[in-house]
C-alpha positions as CSV (number, residue, x, y, z in Angstrom):
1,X,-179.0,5.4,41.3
2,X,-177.9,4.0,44.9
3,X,-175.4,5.3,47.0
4,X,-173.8,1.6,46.7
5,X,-174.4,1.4,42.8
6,X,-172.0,4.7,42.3
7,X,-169.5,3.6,44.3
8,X,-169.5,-0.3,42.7
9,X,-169.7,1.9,39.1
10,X,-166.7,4.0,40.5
11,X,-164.8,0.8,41.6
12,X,-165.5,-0.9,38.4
13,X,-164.2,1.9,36.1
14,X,-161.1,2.7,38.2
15,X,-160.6,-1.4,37.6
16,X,-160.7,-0.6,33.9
17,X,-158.8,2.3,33.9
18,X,-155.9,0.5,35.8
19,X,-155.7,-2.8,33.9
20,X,-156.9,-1.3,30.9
21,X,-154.7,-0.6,27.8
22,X,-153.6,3.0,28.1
23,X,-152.2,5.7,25.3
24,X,-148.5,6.1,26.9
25,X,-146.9,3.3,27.9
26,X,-144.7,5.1,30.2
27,X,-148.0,5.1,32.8
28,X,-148.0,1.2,33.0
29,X,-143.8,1.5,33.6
30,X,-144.4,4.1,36.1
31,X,-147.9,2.2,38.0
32,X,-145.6,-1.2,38.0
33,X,-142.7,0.7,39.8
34,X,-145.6,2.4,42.3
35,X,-146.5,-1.2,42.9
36,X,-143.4,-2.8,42.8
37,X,-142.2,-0.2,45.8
38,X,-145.0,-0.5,47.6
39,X,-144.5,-4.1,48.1
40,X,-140.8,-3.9,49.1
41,X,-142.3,-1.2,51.9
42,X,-144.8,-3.9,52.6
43,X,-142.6,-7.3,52.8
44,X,-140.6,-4.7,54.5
45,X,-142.6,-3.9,57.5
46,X,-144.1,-7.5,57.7
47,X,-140.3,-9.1,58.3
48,X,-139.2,-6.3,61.0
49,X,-141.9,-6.8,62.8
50,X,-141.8,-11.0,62.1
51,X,-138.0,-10.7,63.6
52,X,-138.4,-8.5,66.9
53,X,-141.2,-11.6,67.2
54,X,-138.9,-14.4,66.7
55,X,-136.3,-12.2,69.3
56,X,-139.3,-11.8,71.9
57,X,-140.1,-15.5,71.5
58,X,-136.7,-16.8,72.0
59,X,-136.1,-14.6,75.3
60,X,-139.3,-15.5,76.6
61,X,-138.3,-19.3,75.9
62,X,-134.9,-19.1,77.3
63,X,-135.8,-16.4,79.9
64,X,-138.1,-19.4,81.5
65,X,-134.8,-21.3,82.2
66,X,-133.8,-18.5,84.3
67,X,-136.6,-17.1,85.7
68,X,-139.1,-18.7,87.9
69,X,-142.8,-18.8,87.8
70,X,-143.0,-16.5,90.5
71,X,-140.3,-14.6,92.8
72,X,-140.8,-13.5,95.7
73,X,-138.5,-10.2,96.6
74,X,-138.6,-7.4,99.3
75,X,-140.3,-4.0,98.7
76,X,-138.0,-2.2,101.0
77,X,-134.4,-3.3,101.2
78,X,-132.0,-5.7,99.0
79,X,-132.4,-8.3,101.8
80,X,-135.3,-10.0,103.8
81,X,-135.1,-12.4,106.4
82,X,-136.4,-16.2,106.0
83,X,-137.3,-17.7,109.5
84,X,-139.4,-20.8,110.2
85,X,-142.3,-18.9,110.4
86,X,-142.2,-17.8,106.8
87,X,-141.4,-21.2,105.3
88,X,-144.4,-22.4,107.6
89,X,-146.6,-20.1,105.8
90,X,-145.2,-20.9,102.5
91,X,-145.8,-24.2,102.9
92,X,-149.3,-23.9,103.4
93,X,-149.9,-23.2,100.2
94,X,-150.9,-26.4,98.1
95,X,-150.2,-25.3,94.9
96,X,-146.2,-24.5,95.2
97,X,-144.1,-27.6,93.8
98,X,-140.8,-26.8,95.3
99,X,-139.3,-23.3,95.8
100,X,-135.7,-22.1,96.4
101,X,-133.7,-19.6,98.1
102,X,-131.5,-17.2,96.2
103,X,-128.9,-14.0,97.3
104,X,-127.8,-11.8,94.6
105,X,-125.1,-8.9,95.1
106,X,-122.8,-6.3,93.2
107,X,-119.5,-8.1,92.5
108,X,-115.5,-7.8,91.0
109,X,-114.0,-10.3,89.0
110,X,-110.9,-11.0,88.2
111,X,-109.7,-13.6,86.0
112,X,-106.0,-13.6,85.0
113,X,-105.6,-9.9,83.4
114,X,-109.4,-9.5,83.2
115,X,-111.3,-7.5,84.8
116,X,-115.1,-6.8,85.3
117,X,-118.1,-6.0,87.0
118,X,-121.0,-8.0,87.8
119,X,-123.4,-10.0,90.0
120,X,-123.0,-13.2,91.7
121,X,-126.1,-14.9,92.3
122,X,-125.6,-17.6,95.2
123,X,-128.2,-20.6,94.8
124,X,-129.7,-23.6,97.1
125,X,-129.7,-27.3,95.6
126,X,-133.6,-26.7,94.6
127,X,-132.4,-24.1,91.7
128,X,-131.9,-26.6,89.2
129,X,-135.2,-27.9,89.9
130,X,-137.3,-24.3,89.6
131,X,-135.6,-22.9,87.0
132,X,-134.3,-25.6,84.9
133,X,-131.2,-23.7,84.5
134,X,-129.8,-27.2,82.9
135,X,-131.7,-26.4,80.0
136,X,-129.3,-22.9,79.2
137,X,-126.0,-24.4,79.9
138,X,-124.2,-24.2,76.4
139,X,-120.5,-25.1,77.8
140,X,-119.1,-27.6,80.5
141,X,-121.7,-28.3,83.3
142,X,-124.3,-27.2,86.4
143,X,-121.6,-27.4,89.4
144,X,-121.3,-25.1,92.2
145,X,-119.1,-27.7,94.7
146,X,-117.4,-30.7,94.6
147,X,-114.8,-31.9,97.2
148,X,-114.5,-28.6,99.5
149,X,-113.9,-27.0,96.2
150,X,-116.0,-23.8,95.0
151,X,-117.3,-23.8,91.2
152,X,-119.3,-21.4,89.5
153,X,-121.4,-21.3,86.5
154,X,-121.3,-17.6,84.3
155,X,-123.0,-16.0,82.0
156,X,-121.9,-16.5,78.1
157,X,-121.5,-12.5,77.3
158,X,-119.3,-11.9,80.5
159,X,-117.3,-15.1,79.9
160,X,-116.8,-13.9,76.5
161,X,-115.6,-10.3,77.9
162,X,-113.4,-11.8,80.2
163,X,-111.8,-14.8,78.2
164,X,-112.6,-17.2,80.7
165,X,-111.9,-20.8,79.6
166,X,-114.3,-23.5,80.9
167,X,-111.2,-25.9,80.6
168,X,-109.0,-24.2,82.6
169,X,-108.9,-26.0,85.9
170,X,-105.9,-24.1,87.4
171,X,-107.0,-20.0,86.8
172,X,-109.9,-19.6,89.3
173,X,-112.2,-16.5,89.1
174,X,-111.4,-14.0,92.5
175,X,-114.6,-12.9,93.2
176,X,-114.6,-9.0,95.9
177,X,-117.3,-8.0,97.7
178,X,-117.8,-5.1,98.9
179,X,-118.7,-5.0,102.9
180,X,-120.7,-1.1,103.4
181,X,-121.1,-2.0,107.4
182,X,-116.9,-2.4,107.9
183,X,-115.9,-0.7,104.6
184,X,-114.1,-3.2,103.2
185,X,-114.6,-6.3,101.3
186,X,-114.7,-10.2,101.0
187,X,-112.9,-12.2,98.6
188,X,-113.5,-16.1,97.2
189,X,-112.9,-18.1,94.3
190,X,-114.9,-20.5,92.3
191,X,-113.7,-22.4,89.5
192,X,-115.3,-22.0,85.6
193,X,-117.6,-24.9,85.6
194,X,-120.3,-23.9,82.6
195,X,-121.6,-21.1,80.8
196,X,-124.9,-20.5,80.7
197,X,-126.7,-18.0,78.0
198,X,-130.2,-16.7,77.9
199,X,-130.0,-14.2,75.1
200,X,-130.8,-11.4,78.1
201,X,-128.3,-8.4,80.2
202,X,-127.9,-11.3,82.8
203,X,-125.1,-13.2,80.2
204,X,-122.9,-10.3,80.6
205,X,-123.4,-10.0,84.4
206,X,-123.7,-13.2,86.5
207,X,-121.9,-15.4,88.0
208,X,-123.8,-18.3,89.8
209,X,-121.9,-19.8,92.8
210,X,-123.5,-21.9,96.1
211,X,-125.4,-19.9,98.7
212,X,-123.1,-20.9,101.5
213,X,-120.1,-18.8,100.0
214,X,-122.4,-16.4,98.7
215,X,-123.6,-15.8,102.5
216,X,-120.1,-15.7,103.2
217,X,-119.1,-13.3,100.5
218,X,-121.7,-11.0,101.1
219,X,-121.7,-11.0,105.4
220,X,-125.0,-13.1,106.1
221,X,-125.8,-15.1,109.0
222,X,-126.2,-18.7,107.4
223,X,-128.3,-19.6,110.8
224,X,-131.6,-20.7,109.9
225,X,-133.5,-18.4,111.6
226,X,-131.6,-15.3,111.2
227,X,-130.4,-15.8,107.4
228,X,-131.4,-13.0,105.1
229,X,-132.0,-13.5,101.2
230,X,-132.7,-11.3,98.3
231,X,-135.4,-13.6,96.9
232,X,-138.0,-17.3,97.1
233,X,-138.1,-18.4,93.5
234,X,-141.1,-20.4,93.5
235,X,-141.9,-23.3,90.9
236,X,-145.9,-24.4,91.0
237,X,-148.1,-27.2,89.8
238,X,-149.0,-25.7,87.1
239,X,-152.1,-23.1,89.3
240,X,-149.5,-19.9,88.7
241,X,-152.2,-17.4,88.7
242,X,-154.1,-18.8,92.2
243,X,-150.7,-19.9,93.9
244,X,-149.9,-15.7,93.1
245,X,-152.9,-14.7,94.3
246,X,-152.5,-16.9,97.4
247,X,-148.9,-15.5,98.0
248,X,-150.2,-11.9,97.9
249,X,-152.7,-12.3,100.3
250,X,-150.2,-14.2,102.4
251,X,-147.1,-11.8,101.9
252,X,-148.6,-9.1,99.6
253,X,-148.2,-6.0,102.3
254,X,-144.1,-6.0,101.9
255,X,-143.2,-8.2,99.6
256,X,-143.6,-8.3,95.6
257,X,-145.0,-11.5,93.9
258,X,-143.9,-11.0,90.4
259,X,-144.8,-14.1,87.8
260,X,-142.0,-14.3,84.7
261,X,-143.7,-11.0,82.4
262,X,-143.6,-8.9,85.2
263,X,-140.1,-9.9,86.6
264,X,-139.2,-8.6,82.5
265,X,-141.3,-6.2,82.5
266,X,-138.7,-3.2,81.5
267,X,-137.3,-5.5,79.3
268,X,-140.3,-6.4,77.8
269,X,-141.1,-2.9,77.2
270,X,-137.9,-1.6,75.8
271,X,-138.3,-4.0,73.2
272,X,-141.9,-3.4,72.2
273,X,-140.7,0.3,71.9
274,X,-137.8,-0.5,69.7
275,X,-140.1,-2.4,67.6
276,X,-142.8,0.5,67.3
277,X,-139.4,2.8,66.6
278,X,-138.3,0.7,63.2
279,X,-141.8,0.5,62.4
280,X,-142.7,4.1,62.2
281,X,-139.0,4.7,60.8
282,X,-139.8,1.9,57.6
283,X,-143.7,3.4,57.5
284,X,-142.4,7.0,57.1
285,X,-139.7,5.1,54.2
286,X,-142.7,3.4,52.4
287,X,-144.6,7.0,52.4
288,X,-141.7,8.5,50.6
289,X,-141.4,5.8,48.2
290,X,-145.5,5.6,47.2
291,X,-144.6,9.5,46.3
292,X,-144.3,7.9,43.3
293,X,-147.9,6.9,42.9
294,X,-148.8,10.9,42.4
295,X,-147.1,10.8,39.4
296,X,-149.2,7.6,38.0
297,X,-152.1,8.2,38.9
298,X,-151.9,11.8,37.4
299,X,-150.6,10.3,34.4
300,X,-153.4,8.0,34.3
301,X,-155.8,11.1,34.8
302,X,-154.4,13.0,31.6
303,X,-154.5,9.8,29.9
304,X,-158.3,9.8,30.8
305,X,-159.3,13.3,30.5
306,X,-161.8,12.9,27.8
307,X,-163.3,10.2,29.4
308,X,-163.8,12.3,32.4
309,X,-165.0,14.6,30.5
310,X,-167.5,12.5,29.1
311,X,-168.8,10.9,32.3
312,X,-169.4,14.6,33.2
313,X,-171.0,15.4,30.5
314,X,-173.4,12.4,31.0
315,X,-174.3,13.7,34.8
316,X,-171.3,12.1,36.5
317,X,-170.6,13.9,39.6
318,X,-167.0,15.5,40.9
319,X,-167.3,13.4,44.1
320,X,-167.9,10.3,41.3
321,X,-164.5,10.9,39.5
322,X,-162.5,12.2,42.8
323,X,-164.2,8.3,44.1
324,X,-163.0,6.3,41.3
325,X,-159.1,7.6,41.0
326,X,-159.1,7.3,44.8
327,X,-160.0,3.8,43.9
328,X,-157.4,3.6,41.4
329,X,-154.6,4.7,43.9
330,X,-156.2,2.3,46.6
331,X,-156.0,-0.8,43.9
332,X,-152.5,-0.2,42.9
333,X,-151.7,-0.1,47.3
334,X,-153.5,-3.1,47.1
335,X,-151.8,-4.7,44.4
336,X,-148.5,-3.8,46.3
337,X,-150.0,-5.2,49.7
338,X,-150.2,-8.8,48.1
339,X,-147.5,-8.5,46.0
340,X,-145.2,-7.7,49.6
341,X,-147.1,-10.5,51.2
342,X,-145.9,-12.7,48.8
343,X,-142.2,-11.8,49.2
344,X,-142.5,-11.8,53.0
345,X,-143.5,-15.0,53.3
346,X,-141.0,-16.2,50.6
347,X,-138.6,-14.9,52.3
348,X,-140.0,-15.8,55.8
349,X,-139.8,-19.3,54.8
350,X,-136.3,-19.4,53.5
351,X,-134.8,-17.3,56.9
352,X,-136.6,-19.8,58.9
353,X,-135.1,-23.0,56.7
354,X,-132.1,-21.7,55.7
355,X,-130.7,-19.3,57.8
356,X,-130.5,-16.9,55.0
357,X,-129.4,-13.9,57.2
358,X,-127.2,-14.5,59.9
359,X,-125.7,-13.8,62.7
360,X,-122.1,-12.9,63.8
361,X,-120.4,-15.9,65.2
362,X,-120.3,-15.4,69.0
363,X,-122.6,-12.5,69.4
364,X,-125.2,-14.7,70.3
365,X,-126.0,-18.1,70.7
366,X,-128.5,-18.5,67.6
367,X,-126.5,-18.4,64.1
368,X,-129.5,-16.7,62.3
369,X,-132.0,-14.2,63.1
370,X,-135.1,-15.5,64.2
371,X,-138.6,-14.5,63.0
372,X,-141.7,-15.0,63.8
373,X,-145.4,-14.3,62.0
374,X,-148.3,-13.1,64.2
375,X,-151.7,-12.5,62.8
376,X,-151.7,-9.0,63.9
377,X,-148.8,-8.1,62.3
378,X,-150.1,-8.4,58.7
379,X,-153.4,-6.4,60.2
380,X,-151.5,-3.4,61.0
381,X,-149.3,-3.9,58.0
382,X,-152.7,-3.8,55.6
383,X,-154.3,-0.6,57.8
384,X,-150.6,1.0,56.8
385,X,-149.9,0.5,53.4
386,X,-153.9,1.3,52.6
387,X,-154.0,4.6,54.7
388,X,-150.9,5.5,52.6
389,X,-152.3,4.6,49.4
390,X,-155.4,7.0,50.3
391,X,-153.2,9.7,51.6
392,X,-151.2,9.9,48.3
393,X,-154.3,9.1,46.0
394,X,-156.0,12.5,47.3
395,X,-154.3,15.1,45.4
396,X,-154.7,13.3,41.9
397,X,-158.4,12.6,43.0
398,X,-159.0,16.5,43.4
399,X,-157.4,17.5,40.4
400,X,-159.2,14.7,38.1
401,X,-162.5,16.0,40.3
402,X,-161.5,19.8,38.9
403,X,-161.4,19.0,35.2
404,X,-163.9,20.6,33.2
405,X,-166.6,18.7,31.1
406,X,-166.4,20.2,28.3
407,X,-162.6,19.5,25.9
408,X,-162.7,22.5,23.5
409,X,-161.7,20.6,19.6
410,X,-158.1,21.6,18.5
């Protein structure tokens, strides 16, 4: 007999023994509890992974409100200077669609009794165009001036932190700057004109106000050829990979070209590694629980001795009966695989019309958790839950592999 005839006999007879009718109905109890738990470890896995998708998706979306194409930032220094040379060179480059000029610095709030750190983040006219910031404002509107008067736009999670009310056209937010050449520091106001959330650290952090009193605030020249900035956010025609590689080769030697992943990067990063974490944390859970399988499958081999025996006895070898309760263990994983499919994508379906789950009112701005299904998730899932199955089938295997073939008469 072929190598591939045993194993399809193995397979075959560790079908029968599974679905077959056994002597103790206790085994069929215990195998549908072994399944039953390995499915709940299954749908498990499949929906933590489904949500840190639906979370990566919806900062990547809103993230692209905030965050240009490509930014252009300084590899030494907070600051680098913009003359008319530099925008000549920049705009010799055909693919760029419009870019704008940004200064970011460490700030202090204050806002009645509140109190806070942050960053004020002073923008051109051109912002609205290269970042569709528009697009994020949840509250009020996009206004930085009107009438000699200064407005700013914040972040939701520090408006939240602060109480600031959108509304209130009398309170303005004192904004201090610290000066390191004289020591001291620079102090404005801006108005609460919008709130603005992207789901990201820069809600609990920014405050966007005009570049002119952000120049001011922070102690830059505002002449045109001896202004200094902290970053060119550049918005293209849609080329972003050549208009990079075109700003590299133009600016590359001491300036960084970053395109939206790479400006994330650490974010990006921390939350693949959070994800990985409650993976391996809900794998090492579904181990635990498929402990359970030992004890059916050695029930099923005691139920089976004789027949063990038997096959023995007709020239059946150890590796034969060790392959077909290995079978048995992977078929009852398998079982559980489809079974936690099934209640993943149930359950999938109803989060993602229903809002089964949700989310604290104000944490974020999405009232439900979000998820997500990627191919490659239920790949990795299947490799798990079938390694496991193996793992925990190996010790009944051996010890159905070490009965004798011959069952002395009582």
């Amino acid at each position: 007999m072929t190598k591939f005839a045993l194993m399809k006999l193995a397979f075959d007879i560790a079908r029968r023994y599974l679905v077959g009718k056994k002597t103790i109905n206790a085994i069929n109890i215990i195998t549908g509890i072994s399944v039953f738990g390995i499915s709940i470890g299954a749908a498990a896995l499949v929906l933590i992974l489904s949500v840190f998708n639906g979370f990566e998706d919806l900062i990547g979306e809103h993230f692209n409100t905030f965050n240009p194409e490509l930014k252009i930032t300084a590899k030494k220094g907070k600051f680098f200077k913009v003359d008319s040379g530099f925008i000549e060179k920049l705009n010799t480059i055909q693919g760029i669609s419009d870019y704008s000029l940004t200064v970011e610095e460490v700030a202090y709030f204050v806002y009645g009794d509140s109190q806070s750190f942050g960053q004020i983040k002073g923008v051109d006219n051109k912002f609205k165009i290269v970042n569709n910031i528009d697009t994020a404002i949840v509250a009020g509107e996009f206004l930085l001036e009107k009438q000699d008067i200064n407005y700013g736009v914040i972040g939701n999670g520090l408006a939240a932190k602060m109480g600031i009310n959108i509304s209130d056209k009398i309170t303005p937010i004192n904004i201090h700057v610290l000066n390191k050449k004289t020591n001291g520091s620079k102090r404005g106001e801006v108005f609460p004109s919008g709130k603005f959330a992207i789901l990201s650290q820069s809600d609990l952090e920014y405050v966007l106000i005009s570049i002119d009193q952000a120049q001011y605030l922070i102690g830059n020249s505002k002449s045109n050829d001896t202004a200094k900035y902290s970053a060119i956010e550049v918005k293209t025609k849609g080329n972003i990979n050549d208009v990079q590689n075109e700003l590299k080769s133009l600016f590359g030697e001491n300036f960084y070209i970053k395109n939206r992943k790479e400006q994330d990067e650490e974010l990006m990063k921390i939350m693949n590694m959070e994800k990985w974490i409650a993976y391996v944390i809900v794998s090492l859970s579904l181990f635990l629980i498929a402990i359970n399988l030992i004890g059916s499958l050695w029930m099923i081999v005691l139920d089976k001795k004789k027949d063990i025996s038997m096959l023995q006895s007709m020239g059946a070898k150890k590796s034969t009966i060790r392959q077909i309760f290995l079978y048995v263990g992977m078929l009852i994983s398998g079982f559980g695989l489809i079974l936690g499919f099934v209640i993943a994508l149930l359950f999938y379906f109803a989060q993602k019309n229903f809002d089964l789950i949700g989310i604290p009112e104000g944490a974020t701005i999405i009232d439900a958790y979000p998820v997500q299904l990627r191919l490659f998730d239920f790949i990795i899932v299947t490799i798990t839950v079938l390694l496991i199955g193996f793992l925990i089938s190996l010790l009944p295997a051996k010890k159905a592999g070490n009965i004798s073939a011959f069952i002395r008469e009582e």
